[in-house]
C-alpha angles and dihedrals in degrees: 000000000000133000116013091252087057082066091045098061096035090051098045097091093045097056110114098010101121093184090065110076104206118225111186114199109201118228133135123045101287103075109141100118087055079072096071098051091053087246117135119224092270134023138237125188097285106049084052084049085052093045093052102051080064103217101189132212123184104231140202125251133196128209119208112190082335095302110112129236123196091191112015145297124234143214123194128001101022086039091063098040087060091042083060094053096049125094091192129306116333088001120098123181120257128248108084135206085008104048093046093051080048093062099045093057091043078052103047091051101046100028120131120201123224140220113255143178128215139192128195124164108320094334124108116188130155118216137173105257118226097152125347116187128190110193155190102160127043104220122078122169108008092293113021106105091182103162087039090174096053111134110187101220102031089101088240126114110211118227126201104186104178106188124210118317139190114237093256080059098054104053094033090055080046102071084050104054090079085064104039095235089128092089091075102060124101089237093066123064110203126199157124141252146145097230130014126175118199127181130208119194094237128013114286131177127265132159134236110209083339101312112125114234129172128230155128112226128031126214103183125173145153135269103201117210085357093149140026118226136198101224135175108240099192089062133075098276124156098237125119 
C-alpha cells in the first residue's frame, strides 16, 4: 500500500468487523503506519514468512468528525504542510522527498498560530495552536516521532498540543521530534485520553492519516480493538 490515507479508505468497511483479520503490505512513500505493526518500509523474506504466519493484534482506532485514522490525524503545523502539498483533494504536487521538506521549512518560517479551545473530560482550556496531534500511532512523515509514547491497543489517544513559538522555538522543538525529546519542553503539552473536542473560530485545515480536510470544530474519540492486525512480534511494533 502507499500513503497512510490509501489505508484509511481500504480499512473503513472492516472497523468493527471482528471475523476479517487486516495485512497491510508498505509501498509507496507514505509508510508510517507500517511502524506499529513491527513491519520496515519495505519487506525481505523474512519479513513475508513472518506476514504469512499472521500473527493478529486487535488495534485502536481514532474518529475524527466520523472519518477514521489508523495513525493519527493533525492541526496546525503539519495541516498546513500538507495543505501546501495538495493540488486539490486526492491530488498532491510532484516533486517528492525534496518538495515536502520544502514545505516544512516554508512552514516553519510563515506559519501563524491560532486560538483554540479544547475540551477533555470535564476540562475546558483555550491555547495558541502551533501543532495538535491526536495519535495512535507515534511516526508522521518518514522521522517525526511526535507522540513518541503512543501504544496502539492501550484505549488511549495520545495528544501533542504545541502551543505558540518564536521562530528560534520552532526550529529548535523540530531537531527533537525524531527523537521524540519534544515532549519535554514547556511549549508541548503531552497527554492521554479516550475522547477530546477542540473549537477554532473559523474553519482551518487539518489531516486525517495525511488527507487534508477543512473545519472548524473536532470531535475526536477512540475506538478501542477496533481491528484486528496481522503484526510482526518480533519487530519494533507499538503494541502492549
Amino acid at each position: 500500500m502507499g500513503g497512510d490515507g490509501t489505508i484509511n479508505e481500504i480499512s473503513r468497511p472492516l472497523i468493527g468487523n471482528k471475523e476479517v483479520v487486516v495485512g497491510v503490505i508498505p509501498a509507496g512513500t507514505g509508510n508510517d503506519f507500517i511502524q506499529i505493526l513491527g513491519f520496515p518500509n519495505r519487506f525481505d523474506e523474512s519479513h513475508w514468512n513472518t506476514f504469512f504466519e499472521c500473527h493478529t493484534m486487535p488495534m485502536d482506532v481514532g474518529s475524527c468528525n466520523g472519518k477514521y485514522f489508523l495513525n493519527g490525524m493533525g492541526l496546525g503545523f503539519d495541516a498546513q504542510v500538507a495543505a501546501e502539498n495538495y493540488i486539490e483533494p486526492g491530488k498532491v504536487k510532484l516533486g517528492g522527498q525534496y518538495k515536502y521538506i520544502w514545505h516544512i521549512v516554508k512552514t516553519l518560517l510563515f506559519f501563524k498560530e491560532k486560538q483554540m479551545t479544547i475540551l477533555s473530560g470535564d476540562q475546558r482550556s483555550t491555547s495558541t495552536c502551533f501543532m495538535n496531534t491526536v495519535a495512535i500511532g507515534r511516526r508522521f512523515a518518514g522521522s517525526f516521532f511526535i507522540t513518541p509514547k503512543a501504544i496502539a491497543n492501550d484505549g488511549l489517544l495520545d495528544v501533542c498540543n504545541v502551543k505558540k513559538l518564536n521562530l528560534l522555538q520552532r526550529f529548535s522543538i523540530l531537531l527533537k521530534v525524531p527523537k521524540g525529546t519534544h515532549i519535554k519542553n514547556p511549549k508541548v503539552d503531552y497527554h492521554q485520553t479516550d475522547r477530546i473536542a477542540i473549537e477554532f473560530d473559523k474553519k482551518v485545515p487539518f489531516h486525517v492519516d495525511g488527507e487534508l480536510n477543512f473545519a472548524q470544530r473536532f470531535d475526536i474519540r477512540l475506538l478501542p480493538g477496533a481491528l484486528t492486525m496481522i503484526y510482526n512480534p518480533l519487530g519494533n511494533h507499538f503494541f502492549n
